[in-house]
C-alpha positions as CSV (number, residue, x, y, z in Angstrom):
1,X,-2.6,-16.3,5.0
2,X,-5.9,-17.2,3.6
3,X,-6.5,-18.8,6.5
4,X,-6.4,-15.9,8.7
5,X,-3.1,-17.1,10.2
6,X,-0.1,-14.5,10.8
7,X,2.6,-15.3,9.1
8,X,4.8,-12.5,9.6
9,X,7.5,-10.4,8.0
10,X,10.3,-13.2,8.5
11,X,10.1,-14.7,5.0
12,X,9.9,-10.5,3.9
13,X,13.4,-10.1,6.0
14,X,15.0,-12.5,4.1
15,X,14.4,-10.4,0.7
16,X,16.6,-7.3,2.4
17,X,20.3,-6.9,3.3
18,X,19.6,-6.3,7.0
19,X,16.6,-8.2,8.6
20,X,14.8,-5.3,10.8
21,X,11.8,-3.0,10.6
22,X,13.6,-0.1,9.7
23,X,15.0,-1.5,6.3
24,X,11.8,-2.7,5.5
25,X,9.8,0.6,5.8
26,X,13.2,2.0,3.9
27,X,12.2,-0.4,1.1
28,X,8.2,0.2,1.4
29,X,9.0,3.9,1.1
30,X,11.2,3.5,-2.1
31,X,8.7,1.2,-4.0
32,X,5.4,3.5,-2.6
33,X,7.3,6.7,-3.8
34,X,7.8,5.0,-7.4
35,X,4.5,3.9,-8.0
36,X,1.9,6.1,-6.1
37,X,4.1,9.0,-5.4
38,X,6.2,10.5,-2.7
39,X,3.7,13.3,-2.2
40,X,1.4,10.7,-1.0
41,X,3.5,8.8,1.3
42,X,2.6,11.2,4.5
43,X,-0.8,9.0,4.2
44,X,0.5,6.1,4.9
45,X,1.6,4.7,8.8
46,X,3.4,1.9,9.1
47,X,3.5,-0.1,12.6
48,X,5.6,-3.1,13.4
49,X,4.0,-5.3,16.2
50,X,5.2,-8.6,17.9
51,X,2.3,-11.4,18.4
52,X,3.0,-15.2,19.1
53,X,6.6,-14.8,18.2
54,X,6.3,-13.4,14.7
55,X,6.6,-9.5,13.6
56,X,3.8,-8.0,11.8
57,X,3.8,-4.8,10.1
58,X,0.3,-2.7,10.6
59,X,-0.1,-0.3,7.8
60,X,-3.0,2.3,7.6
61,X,-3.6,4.3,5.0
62,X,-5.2,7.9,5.7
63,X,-7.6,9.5,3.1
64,X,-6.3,11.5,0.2
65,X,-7.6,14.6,-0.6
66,X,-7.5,13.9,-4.3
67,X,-7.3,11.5,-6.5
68,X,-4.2,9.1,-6.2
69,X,-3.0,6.9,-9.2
70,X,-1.2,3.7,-9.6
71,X,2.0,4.0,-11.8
72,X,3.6,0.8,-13.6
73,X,6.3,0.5,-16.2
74,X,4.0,1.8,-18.7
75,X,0.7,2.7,-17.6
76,X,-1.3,4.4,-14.8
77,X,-4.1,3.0,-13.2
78,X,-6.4,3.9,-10.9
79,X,-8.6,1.6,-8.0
80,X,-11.5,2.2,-5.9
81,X,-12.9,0.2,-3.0
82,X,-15.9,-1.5,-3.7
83,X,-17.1,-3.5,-0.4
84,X,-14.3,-5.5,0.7
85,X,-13.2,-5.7,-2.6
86,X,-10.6,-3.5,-5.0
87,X,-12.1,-2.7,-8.7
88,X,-10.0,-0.7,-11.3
89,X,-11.5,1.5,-12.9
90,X,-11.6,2.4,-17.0
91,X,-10.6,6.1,-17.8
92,X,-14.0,6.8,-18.6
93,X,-15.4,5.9,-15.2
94,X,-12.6,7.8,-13.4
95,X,-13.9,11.4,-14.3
96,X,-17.5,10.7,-13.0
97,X,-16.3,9.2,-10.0
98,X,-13.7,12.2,-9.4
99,X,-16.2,14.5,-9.9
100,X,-18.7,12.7,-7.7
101,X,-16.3,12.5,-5.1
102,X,-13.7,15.5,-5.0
């Protein structure tokens, strides 16, 4: 929380028709492969943890060897880090930054 408290995957669980780990990275894996890609999903580890009581899920994300974009209903975006912060980027911007970083 904002607070830096975990809360946990319980109130997550309660979204799925079975409450475990392995449905939940079932459903992770269908939304990740519809809007980055399923090409993309072998960069992404997901660990479930237990600490005081609650479940957490760990997920680190490996570097891509080009660039990755974000795909909504009707558009496709694309995000940088900046600091500790995520900034999208305008189309324009994206082919400098490709080309400054690919």
């Amino acid at each position: 929380d904002d607070e830096r408290r975990m809360v946990g995957l319980e109130h997550d669980y309660k979204t799925l028709k079975k409450p475990n780990a392995d449905v939940f990275e079932n459903h992770f894996t269908q939304v990740f492969n519809k809007m980055i890609g399923p090409e993309y999903r072998r960069h992404i580890k997901l660990g479930f943890h237990k600490m005081n009581g609650k479940e957490a899920c760990l997920i680190r994300v490996l570097p891509s060897l080009k660039p990755v974009y974000l795909k909504t209903d009707d558009d496709e975006l694309f995000f940088i880090r900046t600091g500790n912060a995520t900034t999208s980027l305008k189309f324009s911007e994206v082919e400098q930054y490709i080309k400054n970083k690919w």
